[in-house]
BAFI-3210 file (N, C-alpha, C; in Angstrom, 3 decimals, decimal comma, padded with zeros to 6 digits):
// residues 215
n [1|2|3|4|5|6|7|8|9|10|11|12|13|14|15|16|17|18|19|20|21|22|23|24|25|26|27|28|29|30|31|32|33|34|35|36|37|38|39|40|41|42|43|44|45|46|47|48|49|50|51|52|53|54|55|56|57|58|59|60|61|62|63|64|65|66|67|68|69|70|71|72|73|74|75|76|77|78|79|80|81|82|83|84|85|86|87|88|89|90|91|92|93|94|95|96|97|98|99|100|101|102|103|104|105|106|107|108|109|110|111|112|113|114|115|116|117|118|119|120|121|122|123|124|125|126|127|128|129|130|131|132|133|134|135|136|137|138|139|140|141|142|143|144|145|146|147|148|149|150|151|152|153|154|155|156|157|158|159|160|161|162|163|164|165|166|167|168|169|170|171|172|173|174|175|176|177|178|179|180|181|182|183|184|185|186|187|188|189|190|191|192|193|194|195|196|197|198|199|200|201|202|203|204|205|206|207|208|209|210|211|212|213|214|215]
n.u [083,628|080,466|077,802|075,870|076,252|076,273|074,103|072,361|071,916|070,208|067,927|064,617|063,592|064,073|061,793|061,318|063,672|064,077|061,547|061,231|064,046|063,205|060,500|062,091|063,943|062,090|060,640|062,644|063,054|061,007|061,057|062,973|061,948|060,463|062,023|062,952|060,814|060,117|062,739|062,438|059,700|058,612|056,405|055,892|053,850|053,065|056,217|056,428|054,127|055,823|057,569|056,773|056,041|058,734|059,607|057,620|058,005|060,571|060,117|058,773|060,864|062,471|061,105|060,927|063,625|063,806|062,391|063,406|066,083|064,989|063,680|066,532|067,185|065,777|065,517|066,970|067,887|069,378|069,593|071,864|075,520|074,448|075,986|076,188|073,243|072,818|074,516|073,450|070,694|071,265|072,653|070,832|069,188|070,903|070,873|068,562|067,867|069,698|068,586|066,227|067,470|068,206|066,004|065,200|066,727|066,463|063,938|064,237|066,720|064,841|065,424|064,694|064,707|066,603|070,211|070,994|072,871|072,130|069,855|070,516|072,403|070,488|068,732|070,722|071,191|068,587|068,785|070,958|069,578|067,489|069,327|070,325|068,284|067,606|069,883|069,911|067,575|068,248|070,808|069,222|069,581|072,444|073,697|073,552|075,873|076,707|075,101|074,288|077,176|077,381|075,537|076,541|078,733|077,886|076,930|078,811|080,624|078,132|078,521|081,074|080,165|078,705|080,307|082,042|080,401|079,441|081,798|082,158|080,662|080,926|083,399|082,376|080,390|082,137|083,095|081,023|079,279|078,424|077,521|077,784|075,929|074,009|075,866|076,673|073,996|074,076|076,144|075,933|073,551|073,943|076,013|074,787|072,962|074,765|076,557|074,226|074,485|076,877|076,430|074,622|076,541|078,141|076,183|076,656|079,437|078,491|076,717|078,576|080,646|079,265|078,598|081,268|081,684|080,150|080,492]
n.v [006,192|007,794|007,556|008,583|007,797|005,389|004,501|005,359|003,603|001,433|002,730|004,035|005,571|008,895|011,356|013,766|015,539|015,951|016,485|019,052|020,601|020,642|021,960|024,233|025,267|025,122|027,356|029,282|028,900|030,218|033,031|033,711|033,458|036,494|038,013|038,767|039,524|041,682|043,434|044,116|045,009|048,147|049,342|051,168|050,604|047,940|047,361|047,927|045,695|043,357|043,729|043,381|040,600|039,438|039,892|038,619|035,942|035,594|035,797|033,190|031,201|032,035|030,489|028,073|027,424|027,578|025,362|023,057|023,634|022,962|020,414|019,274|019,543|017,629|014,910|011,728|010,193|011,491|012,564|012,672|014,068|016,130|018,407|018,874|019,149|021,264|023,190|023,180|024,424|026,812|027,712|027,853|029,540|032,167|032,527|033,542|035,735|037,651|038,096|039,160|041,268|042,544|043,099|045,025|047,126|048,501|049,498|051,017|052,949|054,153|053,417|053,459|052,368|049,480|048,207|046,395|044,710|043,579|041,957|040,143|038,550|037,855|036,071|034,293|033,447|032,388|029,802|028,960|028,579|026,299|024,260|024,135|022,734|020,643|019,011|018,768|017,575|015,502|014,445|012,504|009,525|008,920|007,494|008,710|009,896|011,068|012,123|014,494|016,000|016,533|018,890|020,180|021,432|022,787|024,498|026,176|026,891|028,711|030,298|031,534|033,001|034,875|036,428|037,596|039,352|040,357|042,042|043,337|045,199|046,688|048,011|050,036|050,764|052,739|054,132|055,566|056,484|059,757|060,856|060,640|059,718|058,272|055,997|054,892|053,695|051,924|050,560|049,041|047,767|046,233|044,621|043,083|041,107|039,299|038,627|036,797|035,472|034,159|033,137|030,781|029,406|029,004|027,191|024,562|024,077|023,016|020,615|019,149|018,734|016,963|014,484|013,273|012,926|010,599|009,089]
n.w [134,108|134,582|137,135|136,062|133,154|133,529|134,261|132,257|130,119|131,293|131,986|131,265|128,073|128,040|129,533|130,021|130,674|127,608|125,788|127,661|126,338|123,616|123,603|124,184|121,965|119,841|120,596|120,452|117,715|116,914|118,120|116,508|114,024|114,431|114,900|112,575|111,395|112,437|111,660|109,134|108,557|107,773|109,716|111,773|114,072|113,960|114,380|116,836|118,306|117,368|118,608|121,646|121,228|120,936|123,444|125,245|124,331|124,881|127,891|127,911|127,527|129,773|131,618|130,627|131,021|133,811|134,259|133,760|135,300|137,848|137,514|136,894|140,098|141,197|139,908|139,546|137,351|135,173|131,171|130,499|132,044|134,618|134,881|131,963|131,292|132,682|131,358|128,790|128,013|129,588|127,633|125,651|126,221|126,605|123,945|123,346|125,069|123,811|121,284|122,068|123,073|120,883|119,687|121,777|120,948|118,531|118,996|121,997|120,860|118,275|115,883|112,495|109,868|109,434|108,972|106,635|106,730|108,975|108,926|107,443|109,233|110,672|109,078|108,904|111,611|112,145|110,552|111,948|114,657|113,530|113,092|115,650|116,863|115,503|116,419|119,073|119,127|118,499|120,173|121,903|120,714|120,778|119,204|116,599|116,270|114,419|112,557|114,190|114,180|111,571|111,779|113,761|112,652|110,529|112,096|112,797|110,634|109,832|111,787|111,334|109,134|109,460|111,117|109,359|107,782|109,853|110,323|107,981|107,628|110,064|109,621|107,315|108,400|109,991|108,056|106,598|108,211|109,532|111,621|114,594|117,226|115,544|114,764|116,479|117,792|115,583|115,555|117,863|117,471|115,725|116,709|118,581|117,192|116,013|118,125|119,019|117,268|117,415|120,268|119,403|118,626|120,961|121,992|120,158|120,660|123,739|122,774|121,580|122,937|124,881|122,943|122,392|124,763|125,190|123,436]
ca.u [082,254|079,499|076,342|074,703|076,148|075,768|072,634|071,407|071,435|068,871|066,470|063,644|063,955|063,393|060,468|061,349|064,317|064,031|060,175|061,593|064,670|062,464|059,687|063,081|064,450|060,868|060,403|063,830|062,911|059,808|061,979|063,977|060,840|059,764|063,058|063,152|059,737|060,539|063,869|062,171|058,644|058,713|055,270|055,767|053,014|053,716|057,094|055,769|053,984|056,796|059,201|056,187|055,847|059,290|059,713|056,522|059,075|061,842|059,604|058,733|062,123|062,893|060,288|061,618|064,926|063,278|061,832|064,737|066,600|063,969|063,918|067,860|067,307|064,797|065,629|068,033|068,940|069,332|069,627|073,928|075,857|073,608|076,519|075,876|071,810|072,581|075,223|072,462|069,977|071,751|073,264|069,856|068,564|071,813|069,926|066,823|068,823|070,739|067,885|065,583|068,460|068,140|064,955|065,199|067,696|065,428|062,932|065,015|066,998|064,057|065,391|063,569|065,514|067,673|071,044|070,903|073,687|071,253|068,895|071,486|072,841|068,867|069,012|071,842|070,700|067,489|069,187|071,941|068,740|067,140|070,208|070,150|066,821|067,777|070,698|069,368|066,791|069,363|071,124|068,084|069,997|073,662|074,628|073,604|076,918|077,813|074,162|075,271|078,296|077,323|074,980|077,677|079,957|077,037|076,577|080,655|080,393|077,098|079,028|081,644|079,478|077,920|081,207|082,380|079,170|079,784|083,526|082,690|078,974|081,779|084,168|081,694|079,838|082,574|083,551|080,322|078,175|079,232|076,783|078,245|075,082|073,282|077,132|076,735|073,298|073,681|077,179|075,499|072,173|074,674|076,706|073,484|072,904|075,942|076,698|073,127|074,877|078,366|075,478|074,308|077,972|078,254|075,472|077,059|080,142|077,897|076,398|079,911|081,385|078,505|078,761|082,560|081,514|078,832|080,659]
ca.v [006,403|008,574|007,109|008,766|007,648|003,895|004,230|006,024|002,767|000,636|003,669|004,009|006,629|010,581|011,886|014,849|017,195|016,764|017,509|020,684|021,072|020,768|023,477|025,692|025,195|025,502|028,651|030,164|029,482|031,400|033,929|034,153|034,270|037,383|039,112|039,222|040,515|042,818|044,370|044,516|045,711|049,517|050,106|051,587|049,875|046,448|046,651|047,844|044,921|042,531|043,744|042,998|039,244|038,751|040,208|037,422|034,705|035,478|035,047|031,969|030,885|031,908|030,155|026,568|027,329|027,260|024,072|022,531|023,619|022,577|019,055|018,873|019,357|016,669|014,100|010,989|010,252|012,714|011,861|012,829|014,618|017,101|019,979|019,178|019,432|022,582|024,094|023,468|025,010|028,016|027,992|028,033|030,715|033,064|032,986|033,987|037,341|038,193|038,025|040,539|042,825|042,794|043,819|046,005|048,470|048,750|049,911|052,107|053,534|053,974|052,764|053,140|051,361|048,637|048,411|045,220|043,415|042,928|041,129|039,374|037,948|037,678|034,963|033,075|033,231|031,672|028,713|028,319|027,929|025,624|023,537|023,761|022,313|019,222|018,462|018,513|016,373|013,934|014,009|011,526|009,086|009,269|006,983|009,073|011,042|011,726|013,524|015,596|016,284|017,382|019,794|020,959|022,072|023,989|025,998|026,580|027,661|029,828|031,962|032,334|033,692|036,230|037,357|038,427|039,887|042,161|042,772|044,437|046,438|048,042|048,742|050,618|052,357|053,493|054,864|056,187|057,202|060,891|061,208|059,773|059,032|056,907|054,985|054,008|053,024|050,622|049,581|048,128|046,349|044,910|043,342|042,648|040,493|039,107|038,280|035,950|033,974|034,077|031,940|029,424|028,358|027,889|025,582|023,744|023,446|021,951|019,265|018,571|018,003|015,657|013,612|013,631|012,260|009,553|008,201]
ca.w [133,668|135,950|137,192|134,981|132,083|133,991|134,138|131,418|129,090|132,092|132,196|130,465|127,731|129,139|129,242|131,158|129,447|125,618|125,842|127,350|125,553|122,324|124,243|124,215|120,519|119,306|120,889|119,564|116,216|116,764|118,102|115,751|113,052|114,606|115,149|110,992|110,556|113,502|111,432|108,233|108,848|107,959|110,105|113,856|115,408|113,895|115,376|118,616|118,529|117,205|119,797|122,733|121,117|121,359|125,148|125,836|124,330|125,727|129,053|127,749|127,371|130,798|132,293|130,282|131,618|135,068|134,928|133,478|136,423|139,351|137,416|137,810|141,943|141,667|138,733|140,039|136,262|133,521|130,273|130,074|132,972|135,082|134,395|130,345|130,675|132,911|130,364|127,418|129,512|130,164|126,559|124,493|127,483|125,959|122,403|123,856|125,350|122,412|119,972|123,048|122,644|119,428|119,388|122,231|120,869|117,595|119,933|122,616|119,787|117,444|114,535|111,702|108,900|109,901|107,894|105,559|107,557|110,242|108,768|106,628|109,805|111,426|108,325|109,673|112,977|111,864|109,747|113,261|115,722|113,030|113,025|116,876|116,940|115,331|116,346|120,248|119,073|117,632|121,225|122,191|119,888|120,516|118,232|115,279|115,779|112,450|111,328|114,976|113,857|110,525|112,260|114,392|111,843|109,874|112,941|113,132|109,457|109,888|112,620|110,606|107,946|110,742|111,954|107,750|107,310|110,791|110,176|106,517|108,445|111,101|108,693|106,124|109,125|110,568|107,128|105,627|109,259|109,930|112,597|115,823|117,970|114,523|114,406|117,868|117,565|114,389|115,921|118,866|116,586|114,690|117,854|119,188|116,603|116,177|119,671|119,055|116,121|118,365|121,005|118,861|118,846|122,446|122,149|119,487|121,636|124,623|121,999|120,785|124,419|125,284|121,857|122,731|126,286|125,395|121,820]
c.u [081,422|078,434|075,653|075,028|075,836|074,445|071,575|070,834|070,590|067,682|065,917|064,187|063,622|062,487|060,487|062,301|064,108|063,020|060,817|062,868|063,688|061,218|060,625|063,553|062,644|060,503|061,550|063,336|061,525|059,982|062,186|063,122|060,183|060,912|062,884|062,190|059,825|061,528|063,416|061,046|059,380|057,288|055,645|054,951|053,113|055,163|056,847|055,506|054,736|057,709|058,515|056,147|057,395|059,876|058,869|057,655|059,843|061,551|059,566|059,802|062,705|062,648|060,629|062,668|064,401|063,070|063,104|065,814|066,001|064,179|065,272|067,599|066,874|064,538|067,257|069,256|068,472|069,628|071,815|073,412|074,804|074,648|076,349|074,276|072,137|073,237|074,318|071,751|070,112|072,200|072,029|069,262|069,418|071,045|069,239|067,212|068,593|069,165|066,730|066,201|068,594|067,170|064,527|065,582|067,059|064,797|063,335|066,044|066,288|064,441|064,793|063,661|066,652|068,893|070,513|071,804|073,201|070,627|069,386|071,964|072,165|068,690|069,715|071,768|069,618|067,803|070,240|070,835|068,068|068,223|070,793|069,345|067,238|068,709|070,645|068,724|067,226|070,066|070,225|068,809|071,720|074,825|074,256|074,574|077,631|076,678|074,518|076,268|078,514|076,224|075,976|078,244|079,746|077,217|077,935|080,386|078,991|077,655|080,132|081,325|079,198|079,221|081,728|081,622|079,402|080,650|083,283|081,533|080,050|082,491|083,907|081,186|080,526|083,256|083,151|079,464|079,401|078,571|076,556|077,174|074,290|074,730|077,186|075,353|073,173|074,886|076,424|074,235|073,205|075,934|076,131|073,371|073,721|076,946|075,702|073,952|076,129|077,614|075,376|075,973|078,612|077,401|076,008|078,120|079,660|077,556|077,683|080,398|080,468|078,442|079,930|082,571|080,845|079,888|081,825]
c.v [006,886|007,797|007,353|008,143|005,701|003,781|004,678|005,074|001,465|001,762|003,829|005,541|008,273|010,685|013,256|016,503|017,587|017,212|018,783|021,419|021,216|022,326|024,596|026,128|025,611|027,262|029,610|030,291|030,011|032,990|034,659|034,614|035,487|038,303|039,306|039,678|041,487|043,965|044,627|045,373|047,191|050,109|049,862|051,031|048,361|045,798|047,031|046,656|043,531|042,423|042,818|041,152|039,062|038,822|038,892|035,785|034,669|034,981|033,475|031,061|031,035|030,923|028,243|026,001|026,660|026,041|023,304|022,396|022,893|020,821|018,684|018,659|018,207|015,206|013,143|010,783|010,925|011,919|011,942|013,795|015,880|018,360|020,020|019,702|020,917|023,434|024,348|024,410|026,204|028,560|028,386|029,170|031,854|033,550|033,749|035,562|037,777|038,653|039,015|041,586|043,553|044,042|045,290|047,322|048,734|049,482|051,368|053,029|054,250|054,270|052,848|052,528|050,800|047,858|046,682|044,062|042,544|041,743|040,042|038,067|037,089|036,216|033,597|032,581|032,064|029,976|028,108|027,450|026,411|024,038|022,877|022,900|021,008|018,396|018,195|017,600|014,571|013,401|012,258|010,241|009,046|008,619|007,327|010,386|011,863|012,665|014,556|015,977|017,325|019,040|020,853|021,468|023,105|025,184|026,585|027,220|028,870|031,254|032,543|033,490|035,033|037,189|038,085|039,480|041,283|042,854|043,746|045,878|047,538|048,591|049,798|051,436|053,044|054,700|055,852|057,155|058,433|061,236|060,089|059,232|057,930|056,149|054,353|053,127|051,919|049,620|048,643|047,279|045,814|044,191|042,587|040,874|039,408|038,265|036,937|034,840|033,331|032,577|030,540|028,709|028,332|026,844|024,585|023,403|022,893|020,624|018,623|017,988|016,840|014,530|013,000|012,747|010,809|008,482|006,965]
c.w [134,846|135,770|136,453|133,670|132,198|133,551|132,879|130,155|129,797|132,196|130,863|129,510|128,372|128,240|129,933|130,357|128,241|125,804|126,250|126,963|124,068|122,206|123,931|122,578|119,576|119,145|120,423|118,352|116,019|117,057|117,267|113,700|113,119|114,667|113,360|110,471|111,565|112,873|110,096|107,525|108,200|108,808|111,500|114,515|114,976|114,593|116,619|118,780|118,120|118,448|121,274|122,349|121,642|122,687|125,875|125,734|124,797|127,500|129,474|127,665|128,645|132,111|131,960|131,158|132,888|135,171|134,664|134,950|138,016|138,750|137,661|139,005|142,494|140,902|139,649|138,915|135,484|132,224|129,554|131,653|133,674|134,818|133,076|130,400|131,745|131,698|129,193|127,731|129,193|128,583|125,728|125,523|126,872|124,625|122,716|124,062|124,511|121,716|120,618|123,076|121,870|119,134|120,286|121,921|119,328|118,375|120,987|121,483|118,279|116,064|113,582|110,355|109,529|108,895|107,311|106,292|108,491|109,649|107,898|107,962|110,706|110,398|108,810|110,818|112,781|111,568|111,334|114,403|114,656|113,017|115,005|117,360|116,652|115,549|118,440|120,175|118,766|118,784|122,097|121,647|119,656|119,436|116,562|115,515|114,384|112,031|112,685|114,397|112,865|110,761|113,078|113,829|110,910|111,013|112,992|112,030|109,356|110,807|112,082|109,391|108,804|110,871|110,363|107,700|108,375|110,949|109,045|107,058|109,214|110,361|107,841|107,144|109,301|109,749|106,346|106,907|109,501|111,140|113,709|116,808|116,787|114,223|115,688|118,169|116,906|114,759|117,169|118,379|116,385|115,595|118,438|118,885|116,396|116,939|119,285|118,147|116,995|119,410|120,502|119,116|119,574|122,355|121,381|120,439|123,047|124,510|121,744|122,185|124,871|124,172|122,238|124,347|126,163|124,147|122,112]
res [x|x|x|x|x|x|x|x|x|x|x|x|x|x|x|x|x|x|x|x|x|x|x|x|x|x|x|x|x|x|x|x|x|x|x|x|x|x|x|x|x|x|x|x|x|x|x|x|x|x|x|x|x|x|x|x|x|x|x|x|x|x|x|x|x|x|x|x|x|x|x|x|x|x|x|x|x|x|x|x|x|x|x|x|x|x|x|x|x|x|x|x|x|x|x|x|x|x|x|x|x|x|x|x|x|x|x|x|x|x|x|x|x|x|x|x|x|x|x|x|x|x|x|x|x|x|x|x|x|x|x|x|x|x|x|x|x|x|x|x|x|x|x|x|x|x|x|x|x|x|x|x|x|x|x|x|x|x|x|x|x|x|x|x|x|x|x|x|x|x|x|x|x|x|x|x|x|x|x|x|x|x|x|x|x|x|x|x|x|x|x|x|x|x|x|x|x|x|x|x|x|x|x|x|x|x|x|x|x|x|x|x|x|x|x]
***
């Protein structure tokens, strides 16, 4: 057993990471509310300004990370192992990317209808961070492993859903797009994307290894 996990049942509860793990999951699924009015919009200056909100979040998301990290250097006890609250950390920071990429290549590509898969998978994404959200919050609580658990296994099943959804999108572009620079464009949204749901389920495997550690 590590000090930390010694100690973690004489210390007072944290007051330090969930507040900003919760700051981070919050802000994804605000994210991730703007990436879907971002791909569905049809008005050019609304997604101009969709894409600039979620460039500001993704800041904001960088800027969580940060503290997160400076409190590791400076925190005696964490609330589980200091390589699990870095791996989360770093894992809900990956979302944040993905889902700027997203929106970026909308934007640098200028896009102006976004195939249906996208936003099909912008769905799932949504419902994965939502499921992220609470199942971080449930960490606080380790002995409610089982509603974890059952959260965990949604997000396993949600990326599987993602990855169907982008296996039949490549298959059909690559079958119906005749025009090789718009097949390279929609192939890379829709990995973009993709890639983001692929994320969520590293974080689930971070929660799962620390459940797995503490139970």
């Amino acid at each position: 057993m590590s000090l930390t996990t010694f100690f973690k049942f004489l210390s007072p509860k944290d007051s330090t990471f969930f507040p900003l793990f919760k700051k981070d999951t919050d802000n994804l699924i605000v994210m991730g509310d703007v990436l879907l009015k971002l791909i569905t919009t049809k008005k050019r200056d609304e997604r101009e300004k969709l894409t600039n909100d979620i460039d500001r979040l993704e800041n904001i998301g960088d800027d969580i990370t940060h503290q997160i990290y400076v409190e590791l250097e400076k925190t005696f006890i964490t609330p589980f192992d200091r390589e699990d609250v870095h791996a989360l950390a770093a894992a809900l920071d990956d979302i944040a990317d993905y889902i700027q990429g997203t929106a970026a290549r909308v934007r640098l590509y200028h896009i102006s209808t976004v195939p249906k898969p996208v936003a099909d998978m912008t769905l799932i994404l949504q419902e994965g961070i939502q499921e992220i959200s609470k199942s971080v919050a449930l960490l606080m609580d380790l002995r409610k492993h089982k509603e974890i658990n059952e959260s965990l296994v949604k997000i396993h099943s949600l990326e599987n859903a993602a990855d169907r959804i982008f296996n039949t999108a490549i298959e059909l572009l690559f079958l119906k797009e005749k025009n090789a620079i718009q097949l390279i464009k929609l192939k890379e949204l829709l990995a973009q994307v993709e890639t983001a749901t692929d994320r969520c389920e590293d974080v689930a495997n971070v929660i799962e290894s620390i459940v797995i550690k503490y139970s």
